[in-house]
C-alpha positions as CSV (number, residue, x, y, z in Angstrom):
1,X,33.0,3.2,27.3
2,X,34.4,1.4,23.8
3,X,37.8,2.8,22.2
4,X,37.7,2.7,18.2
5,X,40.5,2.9,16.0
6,X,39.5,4.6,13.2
7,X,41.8,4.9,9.9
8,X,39.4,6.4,7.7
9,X,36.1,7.6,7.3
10,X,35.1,7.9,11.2
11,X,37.7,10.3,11.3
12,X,35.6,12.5,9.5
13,X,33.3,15.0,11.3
14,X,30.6,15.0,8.6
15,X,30.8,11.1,9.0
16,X,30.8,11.5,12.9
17,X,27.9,14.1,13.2
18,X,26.1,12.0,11.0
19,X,27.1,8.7,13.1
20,X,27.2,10.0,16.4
21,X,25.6,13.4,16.0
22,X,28.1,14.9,17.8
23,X,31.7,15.7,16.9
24,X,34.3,12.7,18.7
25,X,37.6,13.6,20.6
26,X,40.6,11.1,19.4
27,X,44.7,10.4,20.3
28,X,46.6,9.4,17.6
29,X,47.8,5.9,17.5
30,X,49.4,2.4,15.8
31,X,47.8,-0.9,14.2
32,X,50.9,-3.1,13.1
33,X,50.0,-6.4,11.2
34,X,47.8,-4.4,8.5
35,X,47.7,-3.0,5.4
36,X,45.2,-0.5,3.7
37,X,43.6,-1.7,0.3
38,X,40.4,0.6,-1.0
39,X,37.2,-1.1,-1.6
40,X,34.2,0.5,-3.8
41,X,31.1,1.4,-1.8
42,X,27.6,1.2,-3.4
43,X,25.4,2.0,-0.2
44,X,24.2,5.6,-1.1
45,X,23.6,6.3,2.4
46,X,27.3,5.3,2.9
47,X,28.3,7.6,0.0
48,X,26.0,10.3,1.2
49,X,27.4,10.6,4.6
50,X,31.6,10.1,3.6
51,X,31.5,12.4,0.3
52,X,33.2,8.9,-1.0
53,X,32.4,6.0,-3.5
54,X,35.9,4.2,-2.2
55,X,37.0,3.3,1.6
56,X,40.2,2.0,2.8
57,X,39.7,-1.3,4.5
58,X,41.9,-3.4,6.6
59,X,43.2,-6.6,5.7
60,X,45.9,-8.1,8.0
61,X,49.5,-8.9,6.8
62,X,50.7,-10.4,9.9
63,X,53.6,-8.8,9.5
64,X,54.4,-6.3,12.3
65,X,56.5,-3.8,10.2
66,X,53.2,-2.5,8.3
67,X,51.9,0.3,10.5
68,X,48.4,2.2,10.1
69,X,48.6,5.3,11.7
70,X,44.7,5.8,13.3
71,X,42.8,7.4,16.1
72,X,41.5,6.0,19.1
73,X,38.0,7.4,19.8
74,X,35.8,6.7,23.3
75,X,32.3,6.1,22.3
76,X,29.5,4.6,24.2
77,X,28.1,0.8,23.4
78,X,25.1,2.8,21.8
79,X,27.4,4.7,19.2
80,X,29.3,1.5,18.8
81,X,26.4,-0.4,17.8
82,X,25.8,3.1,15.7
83,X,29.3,2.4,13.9
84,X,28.3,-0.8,12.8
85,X,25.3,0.4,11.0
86,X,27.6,3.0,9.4
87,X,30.2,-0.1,8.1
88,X,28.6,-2.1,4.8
89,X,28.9,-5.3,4.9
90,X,32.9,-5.7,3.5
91,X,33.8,-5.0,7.4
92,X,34.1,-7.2,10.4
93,X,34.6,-5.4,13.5
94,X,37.4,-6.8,16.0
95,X,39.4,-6.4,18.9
96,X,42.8,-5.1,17.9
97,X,46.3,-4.5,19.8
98,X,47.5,-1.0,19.5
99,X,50.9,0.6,19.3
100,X,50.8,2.1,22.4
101,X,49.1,-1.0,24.2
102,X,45.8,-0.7,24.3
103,X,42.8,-2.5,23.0
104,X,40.4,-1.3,20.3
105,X,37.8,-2.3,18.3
106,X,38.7,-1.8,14.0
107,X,36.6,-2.8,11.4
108,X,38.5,-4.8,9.1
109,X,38.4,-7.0,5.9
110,X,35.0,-9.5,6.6
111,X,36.7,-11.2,3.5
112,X,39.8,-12.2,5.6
């Protein structure tokens, strides 16, 4: 299994049945080193499936005080690779260090 930190959008369960087609089970946890910025979407399939024309993206700060409260979602490799078909192309997905000290994947900033 794959853990995803999700700050936005994936947290949604119109967004996740969509995704995933099923609904995802999450614990609440920490990025530090980021800050949220909003970004417009004009994928219609994106719109479509979040209810939203503007996401919050990622963009690191690299410093630790900024904290993005999240959840950490288990998926399979499938639904990952599902996940990135979801994300337009403004996101990069990476490995992240959590709060807590685990290891995620987050879909960041591609610009950064």
């Amino acid at each position: 299994m794959e853990k995803l930190f999700s700050y936005g959008t994936l947290q949604y369960e119109s967004v996740q049945l969509s995704t995933f087609g099923r609904k995802l089970e999450g614990v609440p946890d920490v990025l530090l080193g980021y800050k949220l910025e909003k970004i417009k979407i004009t994928d219609p399939d994106v719109i479509k499936t979040s209810g939203e024309s503007e996401h919050l993206i990622l963009i690191p700060s690299g410093n630790i005080q900024d904290q993005i409260k999240g959840t950490v979602f288990e998926i399979s490799p499938a639904e990952l690779k599902q996940a990135d078909d979801y994300e337009v192309e403004a996101y990069k997905r990476v490995k992240i260090n959590l709060l807590s000290g685990g290891r995620a994947w987050a879909y960041v900033s591609a610009a950064h």
